[in-house]
C-alpha positions as CSV (number, residue, x, y, z in Angstrom):
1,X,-242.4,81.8,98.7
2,X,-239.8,83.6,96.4
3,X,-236.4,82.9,97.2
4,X,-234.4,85.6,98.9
5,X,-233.0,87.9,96.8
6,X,-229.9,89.8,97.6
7,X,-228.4,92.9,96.3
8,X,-225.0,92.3,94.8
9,X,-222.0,93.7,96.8
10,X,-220.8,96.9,96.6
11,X,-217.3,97.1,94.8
12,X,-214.2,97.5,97.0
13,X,-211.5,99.6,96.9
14,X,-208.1,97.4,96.8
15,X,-206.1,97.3,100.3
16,X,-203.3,100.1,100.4
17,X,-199.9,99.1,101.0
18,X,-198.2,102.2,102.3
19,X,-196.1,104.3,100.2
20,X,-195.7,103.8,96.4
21,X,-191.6,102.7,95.0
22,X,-190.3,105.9,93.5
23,X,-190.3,106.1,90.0
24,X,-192.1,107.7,86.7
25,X,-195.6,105.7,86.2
26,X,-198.0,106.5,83.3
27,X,-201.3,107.4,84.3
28,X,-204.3,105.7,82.2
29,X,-207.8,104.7,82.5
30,X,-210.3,102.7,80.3
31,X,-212.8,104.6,78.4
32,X,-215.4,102.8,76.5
33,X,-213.4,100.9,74.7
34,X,-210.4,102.7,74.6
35,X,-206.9,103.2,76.9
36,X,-206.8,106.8,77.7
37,X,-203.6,108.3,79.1
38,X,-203.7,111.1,81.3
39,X,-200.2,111.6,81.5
40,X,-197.4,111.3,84.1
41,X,-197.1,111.0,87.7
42,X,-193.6,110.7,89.7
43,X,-192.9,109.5,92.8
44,X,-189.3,110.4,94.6
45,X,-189.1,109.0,98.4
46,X,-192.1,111.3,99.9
47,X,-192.8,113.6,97.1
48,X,-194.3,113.3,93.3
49,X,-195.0,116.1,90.7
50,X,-197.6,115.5,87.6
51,X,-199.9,114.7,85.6
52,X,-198.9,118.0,84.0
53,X,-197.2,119.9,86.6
54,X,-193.4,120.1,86.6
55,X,-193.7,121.3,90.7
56,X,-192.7,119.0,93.3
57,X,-195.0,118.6,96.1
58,X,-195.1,116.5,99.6
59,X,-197.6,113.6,99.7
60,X,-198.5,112.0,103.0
61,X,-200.1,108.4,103.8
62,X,-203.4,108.1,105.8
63,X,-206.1,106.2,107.5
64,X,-206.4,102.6,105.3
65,X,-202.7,103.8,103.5
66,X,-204.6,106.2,101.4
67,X,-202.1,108.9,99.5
68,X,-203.4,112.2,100.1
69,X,-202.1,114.7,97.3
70,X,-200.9,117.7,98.6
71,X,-200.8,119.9,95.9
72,X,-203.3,117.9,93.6
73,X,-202.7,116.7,90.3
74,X,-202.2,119.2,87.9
75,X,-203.9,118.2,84.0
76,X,-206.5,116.2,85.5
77,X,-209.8,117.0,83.3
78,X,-211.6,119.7,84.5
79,X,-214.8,118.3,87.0
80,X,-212.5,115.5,88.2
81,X,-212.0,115.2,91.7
82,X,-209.5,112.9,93.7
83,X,-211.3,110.7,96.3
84,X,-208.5,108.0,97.0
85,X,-205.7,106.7,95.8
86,X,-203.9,103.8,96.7
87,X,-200.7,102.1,96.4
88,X,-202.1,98.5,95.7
89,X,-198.1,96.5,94.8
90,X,-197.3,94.9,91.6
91,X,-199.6,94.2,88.4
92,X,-199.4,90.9,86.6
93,X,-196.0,91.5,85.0
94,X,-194.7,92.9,89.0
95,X,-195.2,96.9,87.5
96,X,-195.6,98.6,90.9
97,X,-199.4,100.2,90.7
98,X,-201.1,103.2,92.0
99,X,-204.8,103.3,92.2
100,X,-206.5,106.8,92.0
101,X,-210.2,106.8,92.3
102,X,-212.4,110.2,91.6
103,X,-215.7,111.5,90.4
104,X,-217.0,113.9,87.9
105,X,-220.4,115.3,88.4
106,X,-221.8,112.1,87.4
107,X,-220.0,109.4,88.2
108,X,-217.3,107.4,90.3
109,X,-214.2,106.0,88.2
110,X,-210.7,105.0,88.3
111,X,-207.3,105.5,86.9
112,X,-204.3,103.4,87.0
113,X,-201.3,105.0,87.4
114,X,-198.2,102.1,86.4
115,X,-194.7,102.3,86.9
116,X,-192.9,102.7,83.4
């Protein structure tokens, strides 16, 4: 008989750590072969404004330390919705990261956003 064959694993979503350090980070994602940034995204103890918005709005932590945006996140392209986002701790160089995840009408991606 054929050997079993197994359908590979579904990808996960990295472990949240709670809330993100305050600070600017600069929002980005790859696209083909190409860094795209989206703009800015600020965190200040339990608020943030951006990617465009100049407004400051509460954001709360919930089940699995996902950060629920309050008032959204204004500039994202149109069609894109927010489906989680994570604090996920330091990148190779120890840059505090936030991992946003979303879909268009297509498709399920993600953006980094990195502490400048």
């Amino acid at each position: 008989p054929p050997p079993e064959q197994r359908a590979a694993p579904a990808p996960t979503t990295p472990a949240g750590q709670g809330a993100p350090p305050s600070g600017v980070y600069t929002v980005g994602k790859i696209s083909g072969s190409h860094y795209m940034v989206l703009g800015k995204l600020e965190f200040q103890g339990s608020n943030y404004r951006g990617l465009s918005g100049t407004t400051w709005h509460p954001y709360r932590i919930e089940g699995g330390n996902n950060i629920v945006f309050t008032g959204g996140l204004r500039g994202m392209p149109d069609g894109w919705r927010i489906t989680e986002a994570r604090y996920v701790g330091g990148d190779t160089q120890g840059r505090p990261v936030v991992v946003i995840y979303y879909e268009t009408g297509r498709s399920r991606d993600r953006m980094d956003a990195i502490r400048e």
